[in-house]
C-alpha positions as a Markdown table, in Angstrom:
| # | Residue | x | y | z |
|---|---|---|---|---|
| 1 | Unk | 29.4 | 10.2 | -7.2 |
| 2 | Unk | 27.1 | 7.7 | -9.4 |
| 3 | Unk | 23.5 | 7.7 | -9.7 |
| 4 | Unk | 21.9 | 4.8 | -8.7 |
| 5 | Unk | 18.7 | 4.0 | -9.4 |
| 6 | Unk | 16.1 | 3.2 | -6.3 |
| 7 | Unk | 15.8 | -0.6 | -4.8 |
| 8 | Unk | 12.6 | -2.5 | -5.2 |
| 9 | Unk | 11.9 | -2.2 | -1.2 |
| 10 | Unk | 12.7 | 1.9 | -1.4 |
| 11 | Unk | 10.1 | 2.3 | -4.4 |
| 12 | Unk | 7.4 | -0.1 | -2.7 |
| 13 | Unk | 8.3 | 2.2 | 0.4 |
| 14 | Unk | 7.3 | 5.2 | -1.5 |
| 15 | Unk | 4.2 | 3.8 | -2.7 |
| 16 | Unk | 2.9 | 2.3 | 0.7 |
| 17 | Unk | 3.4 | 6.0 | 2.2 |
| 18 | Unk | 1.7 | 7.5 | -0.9 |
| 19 | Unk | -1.4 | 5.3 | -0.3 |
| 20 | Unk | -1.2 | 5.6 | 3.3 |
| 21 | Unk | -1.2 | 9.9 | 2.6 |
| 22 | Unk | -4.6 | 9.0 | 0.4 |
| 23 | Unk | -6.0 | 6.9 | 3.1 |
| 24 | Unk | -5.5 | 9.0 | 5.9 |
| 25 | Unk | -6.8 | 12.0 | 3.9 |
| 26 | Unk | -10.4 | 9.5 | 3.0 |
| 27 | Unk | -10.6 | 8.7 | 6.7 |
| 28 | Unk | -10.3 | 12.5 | 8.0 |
| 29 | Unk | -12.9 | 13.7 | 5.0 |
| 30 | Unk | -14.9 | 10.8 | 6.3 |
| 31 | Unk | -15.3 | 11.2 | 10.2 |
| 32 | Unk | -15.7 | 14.8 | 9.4 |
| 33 | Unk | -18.3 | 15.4 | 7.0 |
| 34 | Unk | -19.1 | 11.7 | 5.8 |
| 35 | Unk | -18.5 | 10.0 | 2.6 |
| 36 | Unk | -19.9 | 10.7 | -0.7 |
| 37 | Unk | -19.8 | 7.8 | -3.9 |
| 38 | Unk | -17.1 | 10.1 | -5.2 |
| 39 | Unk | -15.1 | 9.8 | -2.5 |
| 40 | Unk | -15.7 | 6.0 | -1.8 |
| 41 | Unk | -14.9 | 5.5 | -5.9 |
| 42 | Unk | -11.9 | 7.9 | -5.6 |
| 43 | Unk | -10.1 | 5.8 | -2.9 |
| 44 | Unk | -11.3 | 2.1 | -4.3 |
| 45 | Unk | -9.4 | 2.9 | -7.2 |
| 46 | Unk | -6.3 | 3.8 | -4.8 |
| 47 | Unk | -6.3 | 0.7 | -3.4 |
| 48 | Unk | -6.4 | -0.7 | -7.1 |
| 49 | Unk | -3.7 | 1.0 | -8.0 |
| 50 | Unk | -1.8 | -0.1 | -4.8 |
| 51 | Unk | -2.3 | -3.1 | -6.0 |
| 52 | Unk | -1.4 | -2.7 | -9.8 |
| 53 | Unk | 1.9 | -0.8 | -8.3 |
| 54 | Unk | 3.1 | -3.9 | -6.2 |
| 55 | Unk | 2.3 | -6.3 | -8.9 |
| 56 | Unk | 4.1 | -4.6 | -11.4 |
| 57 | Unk | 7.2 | -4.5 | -8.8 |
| 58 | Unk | 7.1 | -8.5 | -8.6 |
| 59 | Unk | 7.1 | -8.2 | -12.2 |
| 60 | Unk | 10.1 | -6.4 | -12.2 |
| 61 | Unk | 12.2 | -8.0 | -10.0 |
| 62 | Unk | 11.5 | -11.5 | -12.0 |
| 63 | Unk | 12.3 | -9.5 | -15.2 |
| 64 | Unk | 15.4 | -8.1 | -13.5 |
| 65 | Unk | 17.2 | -11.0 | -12.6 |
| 66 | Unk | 16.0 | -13.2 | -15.4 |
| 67 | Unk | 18.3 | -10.5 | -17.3 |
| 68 | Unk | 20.9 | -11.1 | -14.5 |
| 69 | Unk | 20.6 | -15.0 | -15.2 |
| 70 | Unk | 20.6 | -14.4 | -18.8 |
| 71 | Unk | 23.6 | -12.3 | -18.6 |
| 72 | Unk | 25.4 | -15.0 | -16.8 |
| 73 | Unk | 24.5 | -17.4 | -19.1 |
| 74 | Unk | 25.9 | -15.5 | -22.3 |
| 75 | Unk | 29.0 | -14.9 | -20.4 |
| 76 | Unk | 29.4 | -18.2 | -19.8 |
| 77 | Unk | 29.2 | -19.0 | -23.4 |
| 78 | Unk | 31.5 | -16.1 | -24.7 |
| 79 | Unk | 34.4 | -17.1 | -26.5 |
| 80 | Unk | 36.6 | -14.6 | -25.3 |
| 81 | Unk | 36.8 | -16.2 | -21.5 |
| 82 | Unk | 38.8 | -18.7 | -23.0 |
């Protein structure tokens, strides 16, 4: 059995349902008792982090198969294949 690490679209999963938990837990606090600044502040900066999350998955998946391409490209050139 191998450990493999989690896909892109598996992680960005987690991260929507983490968000999602957050949100859902603003909107209850909120129909119930209203929202303070706190609260407002406290899920803004989810929402930024949603987004710093997803970015930094794009950035990862470029990074990821530049290293693939780059891989390619020095086996390509490696003596040894001839």
């Amino acid at each position: 059995m191998t450990i493999q690490a989690p896909s892109s679209a598996n992680q960005l999963a987690l991260t929507l349902e983490q968000f999602v938990a957050k949100a859902e837990a603003f909107l209850q606090n909120h129909y119930k008792v209203g929202s303070e600044s706190e609260d407002i502040q406290k899920i803004l900066k989810a929402i930024a982090d949603l987004r710093l999350d997803i970015n930094n998955e794009a950035l990862e998946a470029e990074f990821e198969l530049a290293q693939e391409k780059r891989d390619l490209l020095n086996d390509c050139y490696d003596s040894s294949w001839i």
